[in-house]
N, C-alpha and C positions, 0 to 999 in steps of 0.2 A: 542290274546288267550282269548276268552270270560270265563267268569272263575277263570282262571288260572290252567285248567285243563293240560298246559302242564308241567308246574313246578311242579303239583303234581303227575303225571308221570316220571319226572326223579328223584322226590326225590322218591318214590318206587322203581322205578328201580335202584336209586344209593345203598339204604336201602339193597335190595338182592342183589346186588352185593359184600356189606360190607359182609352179614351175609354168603354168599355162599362160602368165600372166610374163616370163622373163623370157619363154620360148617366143610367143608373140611379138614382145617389141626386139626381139634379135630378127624375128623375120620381115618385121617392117621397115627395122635399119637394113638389111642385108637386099631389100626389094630397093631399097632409096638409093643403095649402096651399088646397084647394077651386082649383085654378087649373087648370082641364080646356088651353087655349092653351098653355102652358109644356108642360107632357103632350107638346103635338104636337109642337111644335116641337124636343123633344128626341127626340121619336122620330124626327121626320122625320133626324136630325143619326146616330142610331143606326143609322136604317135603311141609311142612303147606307152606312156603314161596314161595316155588315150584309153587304150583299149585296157591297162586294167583296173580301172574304173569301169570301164563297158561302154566309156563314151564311144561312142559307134560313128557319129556322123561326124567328130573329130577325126577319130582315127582315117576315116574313109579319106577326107581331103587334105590330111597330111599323107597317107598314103601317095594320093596323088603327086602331091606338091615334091615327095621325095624322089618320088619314079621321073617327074615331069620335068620339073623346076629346071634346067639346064636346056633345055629344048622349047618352051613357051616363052611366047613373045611377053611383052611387059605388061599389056594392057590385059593378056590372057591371067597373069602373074596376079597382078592387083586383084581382081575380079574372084579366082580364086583364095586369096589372103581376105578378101569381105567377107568370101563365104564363109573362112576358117571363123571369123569374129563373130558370124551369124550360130553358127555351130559351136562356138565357145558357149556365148550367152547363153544358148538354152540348156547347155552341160550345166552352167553355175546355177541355172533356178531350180531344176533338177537336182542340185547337190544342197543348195539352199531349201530345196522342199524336203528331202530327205533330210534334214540334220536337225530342223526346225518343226519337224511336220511328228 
């Protein structure tokens, strides 16, 4: 690995998988918590992370969740936050195909 460019590829990738994994359970306390602000603020934190990695359909629904989060009803909230879990997991098999593969 001329470089060392792969080591600093999985320590990125471990880094978002740390953060994406502490951003999540802040936004699912903060969803339980009635606290729509904590919401955004962790996704805005998720999204930066998001995107550079290139996770795309991360960033997209933290995007959301940051612009929205304060104006969407709870069940709109929740429904959104499945999605962000739906769009995590396939980020991690994607990082887990990439680091393994």
């Amino acid at each position: 690995d001329p470089g060392g460019h792969h080591g600093l590829l999985e320590a990125l990738l471990d880094a978002f998988r740390d953060q994406a994994a502490s951003d999540l359970a802040t936004i699912e306390s903060a969803l339980h918590a009635g606290d729509p602000a904590s919401v955004a603020c962790r996704a805005h934190s998720l999204k930066g992370a998001a995107a550079d990695i290139g996770a795309t359909g991360v960033k997209e629904v933290c995007a959301d969740l940051e612009a929205n989060a304060a104006c969407m009803e709870t069940a709109t909230l929740a429904a959104r936050i499945a999605e962000l879990h739906t769009e995590l997991d396939q980020a991690q098999s994607a990082i887990e195909a990439a680091t393994t593969g």
